[in-house]
N, CA, C and O atoms as a Tinker XYZ file with bonds, in Angstrom:
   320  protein
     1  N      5.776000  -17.364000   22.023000    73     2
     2  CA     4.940000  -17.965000   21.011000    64     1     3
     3  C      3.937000  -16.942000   20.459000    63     2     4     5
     4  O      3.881000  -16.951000   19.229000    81     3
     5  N      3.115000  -16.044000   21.087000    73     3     6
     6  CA     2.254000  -15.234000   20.600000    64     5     7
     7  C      2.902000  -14.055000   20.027000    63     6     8     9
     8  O      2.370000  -13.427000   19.111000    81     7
     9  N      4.037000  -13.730000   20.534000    73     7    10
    10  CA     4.798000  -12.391000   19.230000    64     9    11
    11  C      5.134000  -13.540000   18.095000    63    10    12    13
    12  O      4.719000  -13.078000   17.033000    81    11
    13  N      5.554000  -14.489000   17.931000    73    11    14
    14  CA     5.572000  -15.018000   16.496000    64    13    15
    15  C      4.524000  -15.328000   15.434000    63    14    16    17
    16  O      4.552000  -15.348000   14.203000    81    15
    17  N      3.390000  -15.615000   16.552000    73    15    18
    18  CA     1.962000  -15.771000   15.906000    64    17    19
    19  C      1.675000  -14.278000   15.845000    63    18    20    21
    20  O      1.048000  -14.096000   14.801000    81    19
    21  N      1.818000  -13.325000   16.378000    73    19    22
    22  CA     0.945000  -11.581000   15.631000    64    21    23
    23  C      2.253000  -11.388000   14.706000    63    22    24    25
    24  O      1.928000  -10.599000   13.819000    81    23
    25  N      3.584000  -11.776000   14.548000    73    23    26
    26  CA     4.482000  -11.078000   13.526000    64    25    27
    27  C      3.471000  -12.019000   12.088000    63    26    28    29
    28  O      2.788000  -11.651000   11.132000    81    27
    29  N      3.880000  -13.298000   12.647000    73    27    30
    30  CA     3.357000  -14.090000   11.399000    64    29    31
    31  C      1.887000  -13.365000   10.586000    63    30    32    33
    32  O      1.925000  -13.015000    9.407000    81    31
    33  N      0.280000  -13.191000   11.712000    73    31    34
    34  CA    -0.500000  -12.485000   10.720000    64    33    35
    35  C      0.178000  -11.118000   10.687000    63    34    36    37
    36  O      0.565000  -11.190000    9.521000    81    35
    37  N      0.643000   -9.827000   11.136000    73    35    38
    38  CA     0.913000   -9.121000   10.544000    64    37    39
    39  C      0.912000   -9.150000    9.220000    63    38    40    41
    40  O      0.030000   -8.778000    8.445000    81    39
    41  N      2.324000   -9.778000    8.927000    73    39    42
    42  CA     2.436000   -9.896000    7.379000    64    41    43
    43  C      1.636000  -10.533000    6.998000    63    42    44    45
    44  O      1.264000  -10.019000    5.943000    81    43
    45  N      1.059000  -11.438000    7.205000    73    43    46
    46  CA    -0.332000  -11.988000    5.851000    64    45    47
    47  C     -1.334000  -10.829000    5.985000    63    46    48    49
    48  O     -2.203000  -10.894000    5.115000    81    47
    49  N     -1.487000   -9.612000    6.964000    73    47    50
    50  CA    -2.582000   -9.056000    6.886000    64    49    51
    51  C     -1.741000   -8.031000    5.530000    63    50    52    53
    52  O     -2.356000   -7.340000    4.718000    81    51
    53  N     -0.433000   -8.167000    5.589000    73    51    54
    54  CA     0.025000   -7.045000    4.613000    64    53    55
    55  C     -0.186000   -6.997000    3.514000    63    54    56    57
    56  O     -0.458000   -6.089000    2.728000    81    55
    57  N      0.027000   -8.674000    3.406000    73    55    58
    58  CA    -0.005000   -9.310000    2.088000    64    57    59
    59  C     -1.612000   -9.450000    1.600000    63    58    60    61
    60  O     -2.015000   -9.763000    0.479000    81    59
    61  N     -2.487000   -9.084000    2.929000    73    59    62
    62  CA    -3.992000   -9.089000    1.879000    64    61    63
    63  C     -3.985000   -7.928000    1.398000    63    62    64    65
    64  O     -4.009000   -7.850000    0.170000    81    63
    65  N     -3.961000   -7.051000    1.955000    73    63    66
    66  CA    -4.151000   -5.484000    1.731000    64    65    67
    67  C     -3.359000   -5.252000    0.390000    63    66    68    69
    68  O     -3.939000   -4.523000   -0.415000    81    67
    69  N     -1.931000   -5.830000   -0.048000    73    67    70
    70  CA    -1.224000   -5.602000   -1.082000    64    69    71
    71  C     -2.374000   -6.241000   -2.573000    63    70    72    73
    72  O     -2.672000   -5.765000   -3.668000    81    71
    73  N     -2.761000   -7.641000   -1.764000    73    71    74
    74  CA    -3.522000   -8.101000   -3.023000    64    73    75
    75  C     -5.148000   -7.227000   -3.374000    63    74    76    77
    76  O     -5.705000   -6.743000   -4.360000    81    75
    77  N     -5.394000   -7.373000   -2.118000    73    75    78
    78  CA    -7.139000   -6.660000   -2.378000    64    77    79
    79  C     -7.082000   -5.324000   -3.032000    63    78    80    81
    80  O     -7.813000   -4.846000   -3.899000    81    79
    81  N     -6.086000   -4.849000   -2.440000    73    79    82
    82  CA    -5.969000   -2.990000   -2.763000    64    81    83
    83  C     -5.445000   -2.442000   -4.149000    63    82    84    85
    84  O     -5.779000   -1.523000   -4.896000    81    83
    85  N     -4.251000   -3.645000   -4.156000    73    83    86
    86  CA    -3.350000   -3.070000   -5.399000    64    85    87
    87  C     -3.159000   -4.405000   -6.202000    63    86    88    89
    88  O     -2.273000   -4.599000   -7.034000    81    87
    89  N     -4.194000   -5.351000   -5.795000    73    87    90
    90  CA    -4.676000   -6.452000   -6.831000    64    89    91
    91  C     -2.723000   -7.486000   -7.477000    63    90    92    93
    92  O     -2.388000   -8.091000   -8.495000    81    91
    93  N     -2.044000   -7.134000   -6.191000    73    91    94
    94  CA    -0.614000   -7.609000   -6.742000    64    93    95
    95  C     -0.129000   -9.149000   -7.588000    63    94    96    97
    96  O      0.841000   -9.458000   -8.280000    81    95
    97  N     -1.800000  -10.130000   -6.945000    73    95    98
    98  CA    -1.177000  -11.331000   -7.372000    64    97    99
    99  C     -1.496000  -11.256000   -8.937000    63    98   100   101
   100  O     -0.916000  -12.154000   -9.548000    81    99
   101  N     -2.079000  -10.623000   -9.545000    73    99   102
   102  CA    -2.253000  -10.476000  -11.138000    64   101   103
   103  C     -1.794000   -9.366000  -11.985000    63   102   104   105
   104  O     -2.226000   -8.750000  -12.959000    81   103
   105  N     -0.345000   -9.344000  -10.945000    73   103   106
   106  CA     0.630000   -8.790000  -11.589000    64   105   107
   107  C      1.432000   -9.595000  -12.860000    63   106   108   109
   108  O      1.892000  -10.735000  -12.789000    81   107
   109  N      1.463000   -8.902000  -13.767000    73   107   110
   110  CA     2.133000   -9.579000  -14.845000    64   109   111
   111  C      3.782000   -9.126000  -15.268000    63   110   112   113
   112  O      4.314000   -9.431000  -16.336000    81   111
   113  N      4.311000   -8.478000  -14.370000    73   111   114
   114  CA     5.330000   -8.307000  -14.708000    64   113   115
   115  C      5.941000   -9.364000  -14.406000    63   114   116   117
   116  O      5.466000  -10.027000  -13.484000    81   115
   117  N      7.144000   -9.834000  -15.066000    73   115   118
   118  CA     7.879000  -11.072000  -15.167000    64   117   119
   119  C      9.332000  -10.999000  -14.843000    63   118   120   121
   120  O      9.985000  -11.837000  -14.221000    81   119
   121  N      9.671000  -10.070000  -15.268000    73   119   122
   122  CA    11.362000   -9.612000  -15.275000    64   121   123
   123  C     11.569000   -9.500000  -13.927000    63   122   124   125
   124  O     10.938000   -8.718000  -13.217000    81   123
   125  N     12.501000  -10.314000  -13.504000    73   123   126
   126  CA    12.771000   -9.983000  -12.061000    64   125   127
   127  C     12.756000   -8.356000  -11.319000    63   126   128   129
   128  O     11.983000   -7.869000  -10.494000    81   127
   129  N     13.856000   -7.843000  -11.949000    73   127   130
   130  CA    13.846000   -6.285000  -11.662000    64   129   131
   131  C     12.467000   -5.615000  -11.612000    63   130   132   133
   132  O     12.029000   -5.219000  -10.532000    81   131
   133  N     11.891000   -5.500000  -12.554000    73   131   134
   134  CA    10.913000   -5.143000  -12.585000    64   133   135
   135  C      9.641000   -5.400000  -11.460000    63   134   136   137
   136  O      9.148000   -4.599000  -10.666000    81   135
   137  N      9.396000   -6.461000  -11.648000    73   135   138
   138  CA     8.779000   -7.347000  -10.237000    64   137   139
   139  C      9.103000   -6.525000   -9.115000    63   138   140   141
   140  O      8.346000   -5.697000   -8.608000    81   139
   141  N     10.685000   -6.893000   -8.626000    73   139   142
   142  CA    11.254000   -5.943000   -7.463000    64   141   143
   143  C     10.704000   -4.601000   -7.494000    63   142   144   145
   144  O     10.041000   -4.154000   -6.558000    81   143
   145  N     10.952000   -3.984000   -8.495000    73   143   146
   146  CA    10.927000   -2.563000   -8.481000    64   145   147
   147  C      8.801000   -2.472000   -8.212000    63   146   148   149
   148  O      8.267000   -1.582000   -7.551000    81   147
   149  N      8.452000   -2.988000   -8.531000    73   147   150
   150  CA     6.860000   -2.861000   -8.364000    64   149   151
   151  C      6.585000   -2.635000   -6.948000    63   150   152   153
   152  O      6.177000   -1.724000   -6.228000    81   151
   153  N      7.125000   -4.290000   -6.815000    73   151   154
   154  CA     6.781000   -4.407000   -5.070000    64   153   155
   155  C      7.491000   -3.205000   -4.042000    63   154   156   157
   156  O      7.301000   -2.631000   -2.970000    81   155
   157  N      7.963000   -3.239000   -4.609000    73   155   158
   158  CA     8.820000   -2.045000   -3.395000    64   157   159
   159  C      7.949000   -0.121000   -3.466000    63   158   160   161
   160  O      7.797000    0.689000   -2.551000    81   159
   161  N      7.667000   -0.052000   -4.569000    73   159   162
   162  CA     6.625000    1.120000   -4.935000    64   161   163
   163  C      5.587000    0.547000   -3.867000    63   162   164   165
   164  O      5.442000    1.052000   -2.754000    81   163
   165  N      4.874000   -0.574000   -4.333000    73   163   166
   166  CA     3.853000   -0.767000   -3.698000    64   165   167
   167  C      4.094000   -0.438000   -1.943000    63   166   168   169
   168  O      3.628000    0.577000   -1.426000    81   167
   169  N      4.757000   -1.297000   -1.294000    73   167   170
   170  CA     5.235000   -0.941000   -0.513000    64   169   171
   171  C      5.215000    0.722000    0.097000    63   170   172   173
   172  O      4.645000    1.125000    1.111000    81   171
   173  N      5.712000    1.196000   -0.500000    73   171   174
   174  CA     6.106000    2.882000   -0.205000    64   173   175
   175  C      4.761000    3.180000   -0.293000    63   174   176   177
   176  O      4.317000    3.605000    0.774000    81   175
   177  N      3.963000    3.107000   -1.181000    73   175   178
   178  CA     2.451000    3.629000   -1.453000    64   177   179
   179  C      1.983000    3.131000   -0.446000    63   178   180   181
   180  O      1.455000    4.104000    0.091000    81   179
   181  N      1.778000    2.142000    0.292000    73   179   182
   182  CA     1.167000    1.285000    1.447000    64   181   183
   183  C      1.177000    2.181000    2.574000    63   182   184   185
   184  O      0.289000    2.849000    3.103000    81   183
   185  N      2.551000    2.008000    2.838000    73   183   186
   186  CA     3.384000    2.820000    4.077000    64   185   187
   187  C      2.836000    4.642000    4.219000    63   186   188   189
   188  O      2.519000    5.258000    5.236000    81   187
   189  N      2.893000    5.096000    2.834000    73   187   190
   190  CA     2.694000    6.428000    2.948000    64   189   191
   191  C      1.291000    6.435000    3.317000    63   190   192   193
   192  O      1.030000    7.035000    4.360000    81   191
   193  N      0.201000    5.824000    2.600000    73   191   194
   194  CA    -1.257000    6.087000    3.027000    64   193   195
   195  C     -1.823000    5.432000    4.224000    63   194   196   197
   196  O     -2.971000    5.705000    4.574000    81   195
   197  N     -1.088000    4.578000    4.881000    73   195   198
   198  CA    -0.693000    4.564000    6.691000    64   197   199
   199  C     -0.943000    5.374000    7.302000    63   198   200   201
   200  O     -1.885000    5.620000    8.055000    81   199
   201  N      0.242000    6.055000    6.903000    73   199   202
   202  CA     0.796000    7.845000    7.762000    64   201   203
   203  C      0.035000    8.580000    7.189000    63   202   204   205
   204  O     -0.282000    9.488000    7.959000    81   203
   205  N     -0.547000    8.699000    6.005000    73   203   206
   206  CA    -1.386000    9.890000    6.287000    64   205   207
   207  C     -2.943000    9.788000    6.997000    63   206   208   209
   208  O     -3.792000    8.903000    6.893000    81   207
   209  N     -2.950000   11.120000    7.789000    73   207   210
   210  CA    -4.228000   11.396000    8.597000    64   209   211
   211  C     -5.068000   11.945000    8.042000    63   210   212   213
   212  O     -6.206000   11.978000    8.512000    81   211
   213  N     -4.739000   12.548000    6.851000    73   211   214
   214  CA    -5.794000   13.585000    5.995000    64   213   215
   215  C     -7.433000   12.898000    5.371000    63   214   216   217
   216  O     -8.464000   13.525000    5.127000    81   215
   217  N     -7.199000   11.620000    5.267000    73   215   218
   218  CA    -8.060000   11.395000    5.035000    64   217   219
   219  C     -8.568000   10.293000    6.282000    63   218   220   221
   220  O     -7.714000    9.732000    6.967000    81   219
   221  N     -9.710000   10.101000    6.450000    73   219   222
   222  CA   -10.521000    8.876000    6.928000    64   221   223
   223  C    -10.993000    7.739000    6.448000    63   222   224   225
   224  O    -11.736000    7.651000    5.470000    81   223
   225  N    -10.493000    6.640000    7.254000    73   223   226
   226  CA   -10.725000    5.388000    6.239000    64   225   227
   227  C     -9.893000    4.572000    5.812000    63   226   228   229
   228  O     -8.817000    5.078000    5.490000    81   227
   229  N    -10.022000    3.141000    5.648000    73   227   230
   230  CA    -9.287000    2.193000    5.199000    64   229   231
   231  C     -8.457000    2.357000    3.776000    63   230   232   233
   232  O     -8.957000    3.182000    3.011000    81   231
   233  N     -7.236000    1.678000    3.305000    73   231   234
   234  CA    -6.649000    1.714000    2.503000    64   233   235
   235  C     -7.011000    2.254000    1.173000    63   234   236   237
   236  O     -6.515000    3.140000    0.476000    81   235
   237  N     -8.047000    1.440000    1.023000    73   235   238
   238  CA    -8.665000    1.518000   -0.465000    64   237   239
   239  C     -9.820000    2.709000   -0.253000    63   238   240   241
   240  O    -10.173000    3.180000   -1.334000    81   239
   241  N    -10.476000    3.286000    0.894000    73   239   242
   242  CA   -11.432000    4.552000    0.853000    64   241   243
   243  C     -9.804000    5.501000    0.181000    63   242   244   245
   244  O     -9.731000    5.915000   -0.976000    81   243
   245  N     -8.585000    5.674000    1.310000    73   243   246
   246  CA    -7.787000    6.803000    1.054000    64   245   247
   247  C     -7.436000    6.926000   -0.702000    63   246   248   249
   248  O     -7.306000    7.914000   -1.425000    81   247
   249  N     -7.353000    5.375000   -0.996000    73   247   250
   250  CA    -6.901000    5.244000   -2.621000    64   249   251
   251  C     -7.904000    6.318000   -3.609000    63   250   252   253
   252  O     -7.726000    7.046000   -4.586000    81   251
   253  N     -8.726000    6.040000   -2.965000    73   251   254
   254  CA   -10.188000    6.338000   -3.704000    64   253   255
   255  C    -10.174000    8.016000   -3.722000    63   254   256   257
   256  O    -10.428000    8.847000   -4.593000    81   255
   257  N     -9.809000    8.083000   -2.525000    73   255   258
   258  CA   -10.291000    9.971000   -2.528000    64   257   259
   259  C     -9.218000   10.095000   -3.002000    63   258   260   261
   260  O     -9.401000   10.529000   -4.139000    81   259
   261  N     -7.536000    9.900000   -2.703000    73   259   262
   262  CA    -6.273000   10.801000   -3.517000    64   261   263
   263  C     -6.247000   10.614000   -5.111000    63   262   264   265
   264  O     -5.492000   11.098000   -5.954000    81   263
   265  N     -7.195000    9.857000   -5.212000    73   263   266
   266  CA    -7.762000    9.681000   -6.889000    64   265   267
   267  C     -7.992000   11.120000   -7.414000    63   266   268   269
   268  O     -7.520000   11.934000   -8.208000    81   267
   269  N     -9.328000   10.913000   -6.208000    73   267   270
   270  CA   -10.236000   12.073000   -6.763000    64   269   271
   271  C     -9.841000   13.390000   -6.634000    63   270   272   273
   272  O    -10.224000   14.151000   -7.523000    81   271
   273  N     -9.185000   13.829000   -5.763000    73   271   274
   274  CA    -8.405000   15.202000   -5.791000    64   273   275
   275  C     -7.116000   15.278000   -5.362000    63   274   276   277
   276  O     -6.645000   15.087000   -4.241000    81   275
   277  N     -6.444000   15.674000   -6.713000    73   275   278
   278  CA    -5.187000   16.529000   -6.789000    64   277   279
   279  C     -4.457000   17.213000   -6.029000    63   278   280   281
   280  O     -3.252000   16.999000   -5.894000    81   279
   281  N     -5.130000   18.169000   -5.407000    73   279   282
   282  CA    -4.434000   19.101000   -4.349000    64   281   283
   283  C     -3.917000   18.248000   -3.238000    63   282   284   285
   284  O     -2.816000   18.443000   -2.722000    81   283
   285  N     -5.149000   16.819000   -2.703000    73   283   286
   286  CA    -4.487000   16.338000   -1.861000    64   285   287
   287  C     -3.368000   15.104000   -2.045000    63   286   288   289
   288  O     -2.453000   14.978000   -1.232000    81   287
   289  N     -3.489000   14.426000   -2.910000    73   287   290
   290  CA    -2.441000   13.934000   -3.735000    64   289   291
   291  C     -1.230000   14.570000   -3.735000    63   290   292   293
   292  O     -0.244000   14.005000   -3.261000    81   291
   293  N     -1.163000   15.781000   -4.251000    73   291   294
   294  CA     0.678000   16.413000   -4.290000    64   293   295
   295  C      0.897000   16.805000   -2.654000    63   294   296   297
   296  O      2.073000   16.795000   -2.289000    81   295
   297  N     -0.033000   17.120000   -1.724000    73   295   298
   298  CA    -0.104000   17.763000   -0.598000    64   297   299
   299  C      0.554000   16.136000    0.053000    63   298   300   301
   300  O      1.431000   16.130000    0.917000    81   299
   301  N      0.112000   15.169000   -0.378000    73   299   302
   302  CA     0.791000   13.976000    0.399000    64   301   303
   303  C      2.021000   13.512000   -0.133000    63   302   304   305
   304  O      2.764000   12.990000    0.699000    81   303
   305  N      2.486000   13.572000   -1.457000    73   303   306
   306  CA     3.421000   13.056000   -2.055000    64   305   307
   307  C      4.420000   14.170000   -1.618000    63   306   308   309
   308  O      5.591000   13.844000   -1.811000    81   307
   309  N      4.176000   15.830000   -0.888000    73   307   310
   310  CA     5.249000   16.771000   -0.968000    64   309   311
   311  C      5.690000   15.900000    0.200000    63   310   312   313
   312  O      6.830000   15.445000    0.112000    81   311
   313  N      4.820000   15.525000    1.518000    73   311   314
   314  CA     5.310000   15.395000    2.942000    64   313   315
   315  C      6.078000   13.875000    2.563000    63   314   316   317
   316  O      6.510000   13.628000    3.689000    81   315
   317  N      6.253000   13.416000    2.229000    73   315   318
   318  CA     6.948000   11.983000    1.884000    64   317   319
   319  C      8.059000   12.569000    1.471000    63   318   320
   320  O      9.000000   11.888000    1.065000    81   319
């Protein structure tokens, strides 16, 4: 019973982080494909700023700094 209850929040914790971070539920794409193809980026973007250690900090701090500099931006997108 309790691995079904931590799988279950897992994913809702995923699904906040998708909305708070990358604001997904006011997504307006409509086209199915498209839709798909979003979520699944999102996804990969999620996953990659996981794994990286370079920076310190929750989802949206890492969003914030690979904003702000370039070097570390391509330096994370090469290791992916």
């Amino acid at each position: 019973m309790l691995k079904a209850i931590r799988a279950h929040w897992g994913v809702e914790a995923m699904h906040w982080i998708l909305d708070m971070d990358f604001d997904e539920d006011r997504s307006r794409a409509r086209r199915e494909d498209l839709a798909e193809n979003l979520a699944m980026l999102r996804h990969v973007v999620l996953n990659m700023l996981r794994l990286d250690k370079s920076v310190f900090g929750g989802i949206s701090v890492k969003r914030k700094e690979l904003a702000w500099d370039d070097d570390k931006l391509l330096k994370l997108m090469a290791a992916a």
